[in-house]
Every structure is written in structure tokens, then in C-alpha cells.
C-alpha positions as CSV (number, residue, x, y, z in Angstrom):
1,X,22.7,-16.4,86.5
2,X,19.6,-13.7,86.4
3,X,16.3,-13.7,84.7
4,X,16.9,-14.9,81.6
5,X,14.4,-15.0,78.8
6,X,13.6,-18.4,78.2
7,X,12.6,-18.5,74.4
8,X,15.9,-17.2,73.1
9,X,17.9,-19.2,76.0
10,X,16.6,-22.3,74.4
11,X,17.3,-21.5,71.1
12,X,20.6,-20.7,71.7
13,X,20.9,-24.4,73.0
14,X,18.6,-25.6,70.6
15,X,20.8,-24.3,67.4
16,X,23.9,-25.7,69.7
17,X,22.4,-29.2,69.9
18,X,21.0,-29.0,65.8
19,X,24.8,-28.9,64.6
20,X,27.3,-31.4,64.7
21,X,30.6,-30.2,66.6
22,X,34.0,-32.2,66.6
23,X,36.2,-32.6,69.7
24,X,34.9,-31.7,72.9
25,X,31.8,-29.6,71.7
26,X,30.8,-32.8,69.7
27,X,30.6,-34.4,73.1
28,X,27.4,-32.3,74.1
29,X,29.9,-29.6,76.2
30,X,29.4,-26.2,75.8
31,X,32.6,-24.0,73.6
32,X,33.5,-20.7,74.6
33,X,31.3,-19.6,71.8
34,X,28.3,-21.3,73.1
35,X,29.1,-19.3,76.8
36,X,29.8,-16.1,75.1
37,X,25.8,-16.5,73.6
38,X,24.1,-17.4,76.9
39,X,25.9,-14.9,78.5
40,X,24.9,-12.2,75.8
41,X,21.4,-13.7,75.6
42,X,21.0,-13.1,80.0
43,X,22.7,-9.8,79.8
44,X,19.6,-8.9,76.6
45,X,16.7,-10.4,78.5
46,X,17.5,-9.6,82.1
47,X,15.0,-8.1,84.1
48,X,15.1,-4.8,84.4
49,X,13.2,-4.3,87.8
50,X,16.4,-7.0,88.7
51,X,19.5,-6.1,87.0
52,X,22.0,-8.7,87.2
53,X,24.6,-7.9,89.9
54,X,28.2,-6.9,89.2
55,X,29.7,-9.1,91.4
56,X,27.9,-12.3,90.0
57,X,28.7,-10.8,85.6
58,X,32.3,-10.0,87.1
59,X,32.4,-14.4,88.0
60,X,30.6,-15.0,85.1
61,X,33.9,-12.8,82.8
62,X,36.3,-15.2,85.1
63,X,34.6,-18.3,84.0
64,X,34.8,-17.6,80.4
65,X,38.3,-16.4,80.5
66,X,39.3,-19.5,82.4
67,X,37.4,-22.3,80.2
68,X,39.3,-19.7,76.8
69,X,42.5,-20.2,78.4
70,X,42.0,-24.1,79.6
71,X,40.9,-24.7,75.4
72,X,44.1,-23.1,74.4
73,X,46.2,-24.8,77.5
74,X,44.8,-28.7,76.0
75,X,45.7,-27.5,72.7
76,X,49.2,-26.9,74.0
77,X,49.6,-30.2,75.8
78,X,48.5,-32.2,72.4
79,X,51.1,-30.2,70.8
80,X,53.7,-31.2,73.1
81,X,52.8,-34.7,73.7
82,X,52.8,-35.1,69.8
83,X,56.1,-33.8,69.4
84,X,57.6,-36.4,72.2
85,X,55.9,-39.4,70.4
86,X,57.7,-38.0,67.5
87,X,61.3,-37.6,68.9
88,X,60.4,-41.1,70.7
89,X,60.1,-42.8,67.4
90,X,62.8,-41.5,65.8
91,X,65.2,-42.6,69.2
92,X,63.9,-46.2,68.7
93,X,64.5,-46.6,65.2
94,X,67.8,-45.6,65.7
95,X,68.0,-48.5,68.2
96,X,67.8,-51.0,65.3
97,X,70.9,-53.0,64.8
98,X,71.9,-52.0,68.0
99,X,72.7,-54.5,70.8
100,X,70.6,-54.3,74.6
101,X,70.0,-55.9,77.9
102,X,66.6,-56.7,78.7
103,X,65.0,-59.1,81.2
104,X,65.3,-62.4,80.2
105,X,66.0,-66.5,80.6
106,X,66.8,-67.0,77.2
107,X,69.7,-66.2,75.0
108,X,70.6,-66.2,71.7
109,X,73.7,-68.0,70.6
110,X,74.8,-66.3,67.1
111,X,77.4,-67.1,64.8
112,X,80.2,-65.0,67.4
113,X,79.2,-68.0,69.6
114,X,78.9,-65.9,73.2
115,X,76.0,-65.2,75.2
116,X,76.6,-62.8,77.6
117,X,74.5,-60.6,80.4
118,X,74.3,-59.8,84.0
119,X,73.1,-61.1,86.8
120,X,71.0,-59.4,89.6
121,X,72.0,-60.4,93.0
122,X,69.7,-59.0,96.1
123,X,72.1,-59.8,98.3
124,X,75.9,-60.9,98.5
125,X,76.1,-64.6,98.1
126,X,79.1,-67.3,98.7
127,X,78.2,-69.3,95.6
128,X,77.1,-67.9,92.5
129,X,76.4,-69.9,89.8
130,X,74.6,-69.9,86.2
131,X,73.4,-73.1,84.5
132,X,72.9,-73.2,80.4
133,X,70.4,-75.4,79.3
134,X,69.8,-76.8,75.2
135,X,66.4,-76.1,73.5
136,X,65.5,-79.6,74.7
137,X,66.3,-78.9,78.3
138,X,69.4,-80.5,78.7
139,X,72.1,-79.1,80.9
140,X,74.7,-78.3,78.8
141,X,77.0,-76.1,80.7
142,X,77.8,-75.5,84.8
143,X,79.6,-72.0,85.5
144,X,80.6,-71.7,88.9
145,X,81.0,-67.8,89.0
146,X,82.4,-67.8,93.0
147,X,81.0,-65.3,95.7
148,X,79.2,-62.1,94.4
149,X,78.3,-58.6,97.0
150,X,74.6,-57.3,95.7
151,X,74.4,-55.6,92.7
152,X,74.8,-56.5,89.2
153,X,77.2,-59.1,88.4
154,X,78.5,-59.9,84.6
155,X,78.7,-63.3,83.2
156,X,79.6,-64.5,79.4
157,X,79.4,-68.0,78.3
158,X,81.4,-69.1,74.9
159,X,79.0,-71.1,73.6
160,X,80.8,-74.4,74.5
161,X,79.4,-77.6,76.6
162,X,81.8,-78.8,79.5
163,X,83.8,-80.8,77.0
164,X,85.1,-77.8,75.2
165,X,83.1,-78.7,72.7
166,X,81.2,-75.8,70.4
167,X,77.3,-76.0,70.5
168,X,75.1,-75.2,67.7
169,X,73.3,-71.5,67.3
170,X,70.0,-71.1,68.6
171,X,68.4,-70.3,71.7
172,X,69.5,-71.7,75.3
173,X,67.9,-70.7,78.5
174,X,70.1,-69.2,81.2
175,X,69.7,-69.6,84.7
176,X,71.5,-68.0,87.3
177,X,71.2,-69.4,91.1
178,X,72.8,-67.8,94.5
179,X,73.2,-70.0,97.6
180,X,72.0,-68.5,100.4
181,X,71.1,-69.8,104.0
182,X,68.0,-70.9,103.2
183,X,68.9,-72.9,99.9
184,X,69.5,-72.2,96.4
185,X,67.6,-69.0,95.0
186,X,67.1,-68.1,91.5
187,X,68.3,-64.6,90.5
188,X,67.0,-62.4,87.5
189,X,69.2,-62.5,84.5
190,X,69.5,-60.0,81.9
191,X,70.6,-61.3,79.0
192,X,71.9,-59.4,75.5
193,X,70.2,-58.8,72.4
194,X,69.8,-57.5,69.1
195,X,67.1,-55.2,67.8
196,X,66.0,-56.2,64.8
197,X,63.2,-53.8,64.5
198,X,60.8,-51.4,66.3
199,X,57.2,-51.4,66.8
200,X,55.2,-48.3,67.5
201,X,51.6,-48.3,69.3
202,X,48.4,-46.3,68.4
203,X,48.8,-45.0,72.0
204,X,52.4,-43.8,71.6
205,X,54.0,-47.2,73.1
206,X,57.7,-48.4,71.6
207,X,58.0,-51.7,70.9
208,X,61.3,-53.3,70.5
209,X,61.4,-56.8,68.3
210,X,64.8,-58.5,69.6
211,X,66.1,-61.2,67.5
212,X,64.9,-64.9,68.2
213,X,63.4,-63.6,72.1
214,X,60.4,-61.7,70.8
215,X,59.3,-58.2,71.4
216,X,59.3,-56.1,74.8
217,X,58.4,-52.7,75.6
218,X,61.1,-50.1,75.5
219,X,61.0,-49.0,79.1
220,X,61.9,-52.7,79.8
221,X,65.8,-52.1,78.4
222,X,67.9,-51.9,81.0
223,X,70.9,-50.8,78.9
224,X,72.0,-49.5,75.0
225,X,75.1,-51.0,74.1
């Protein structure tokens, strides 16, 4: 900028420092307001013998229009960002009571007596197969589920040992193995779940609380049924 007279320069700054602003004026930044008032004080106290040139008051305009129109562009974005969390929160809730497939080794056997899931194979495989094992860690069920191509493949155990005989409800861990040429590989299992309730974050996040597996984050679901 030109000349400007240094007295009531500073004491524009100085009555901008002596009061407390919120947002991003309380962060020491100057407003649009606080602009406007330098630029009124240079164009009062310029020199006369130097008048301040067109070109450089013209730039000046262009800043203050641009930092106006980035304040009211922020203000949007809030806005809109508020409104998503909102309709966010609102889709989760409606997710309780609803069933899902997330990432998992553990199932939940339930009173239907079925755990059931998919199972993600990299590559096609000549023998499939998924292993169900107690709380304890006790093998309690061998299903041989044949060859698979890649891509997801279903499976659904009834909740019965290798006897025929019904198990108790409560939590077994599922493991699903493909036999490849360089041995047996484990393979990631998604297994089904209910939500029993929903967790929202300070920072926006949605938390899903699946019965008897814990919580995980939303984006983790894999599928709504």
C-alpha cells in the first residue's frame, strides 16, 4: 500500500486487537471490516505529493471482494456440512434393528440358531472351506464348501456340531480357509449382524453398536439387509 499515516494506522489495529472477536477474527485475522478501515484510513492519510495509484486501489477493491466472498463461501460450506451430519444421523438410526455384514471372525448364534455371511475369495480355489470354533476354542463344526471362482462366496451354518447336535447361543468364531498351491490361506469373512444401536461422534463419525461383536464405524458395513 501508499503512505499511510501511521498514528491512525495503529489505532485502527490497536482498537482491533483491544476487543475480543469470535471465529476467525478471534484468531488475530483481520475481518472484512477491519480491511475496509485500513483501506479507508490509507486512502485519508495518503500523501498527497504521492497519490496512491489506480492500478494498485483497483487490487486492493479485488482483495476485499474476494476475502467478502471467501467469508460468505465458509459460511456456506458449514451450512452444508451441517445438514449432511444431520441427514447422516437420521440414516443410521434408522439402521437400528436392522441386520448387516461387516468385517468379522466372530458370529453371533441367536435363538434362530444360523450364523450366516460371505466369504471373500481373491482368487478361485479347489477347496473352500470354513471351520466354526466354541468360545473355548474348540472345533465344533467342519464345512467343506467345494471349489469357489473369486468373488464373494455365501455360507450359512445352522448352529449344529458334526453330530447334528444343536449348540448353545453365544458367540463362535468363524474361519474360512482356501487351498491354494502354496498351502492353506485364510480368507476374510463377513459375517451378519444386528444393530442394536448407533453412536454419533463430535466430529460427525457414525458408530454402529452390533449385538454381542461390539461397535464399528459405518463406512465398514458392507451391506443393509
Amino acid at each position: 500500500m501508499s503512505a499511510v499515516n501511521a498514528t491512525e494506522a495503529s489505532d485502527v489495529l490497536a482498537n482491533y486487537r483491544s476487543q475480543p472477536q469470535s471465529g476467525a477474527q478471534g484468531k488475530g485475522e483481520l475481518g472484512k471490516n477491519e480491511f475496509m478501515e485500513l483501506m479507508l484510513a490509507q486512502l485519508k492519510n495518503q500523501n498527497p505529493l504521492e497519490p496512491q495509484d489506480n492500478g494498485e486501489f483497483i487490487s486492493q477493491l479485488a482483495q476485499f471482494s474476494s476475502l467478502e466472498e471467501m467469508q460468505k463461501l465458509s459460511g456456506t460450506v458449514e451450512d452444508v456440512v451441517g445438514q449432511f451430519r444431520s441427514t447422516q444421523a437420521l440414516q443410521a438410526s434408522a439402521m437400528v434393528g436392522k441386520t448387516v455384514l461387516a468385517p468379522s471372525e466372530v458370529g453371533i448364534l441367536g435363538a434362530e440358531g444360523e450364523i450366516s455371511g460371505n466369504i471373500q475369495v481373491p482368487a478361485s480355489t479347489g477347496g473352500l472351506r470354513l471351520s466354526v470354533h466354541s468360545p473355548n476354542g474348540e472345533l465344533v463344526r467342519q464345512i467343506d464348501l467345494g471349489s469357489s471362482s473369486a468373488g464373494v462366496k455365501e455360507f450359512s451354518w445352522d448352529g449344529k456340531d458334526g453330530n447334528g447336535n444343536s449348540l448353545p447361543p453365544g458367540p463362535y468364531q468363524i474361519v474360512a480357509e482356501g487351498s491354494y498351491p502354496q498351502g492353506s490361506v485364510q480368507l476374510p469373512t463377513l459375517v451378519s449382524a444386528n444393530v442394536d444401536s448407533v453412536s454419533l461422534g463430535q466430529n460427525g463419525s457414525v458408530t454402529l453398536n452390533l449385538a454381542g461383536m461390539g461397535s464399528i464405524a459405518l463406512s465398514d458395513v458392507q451391506q443393509i439387509n
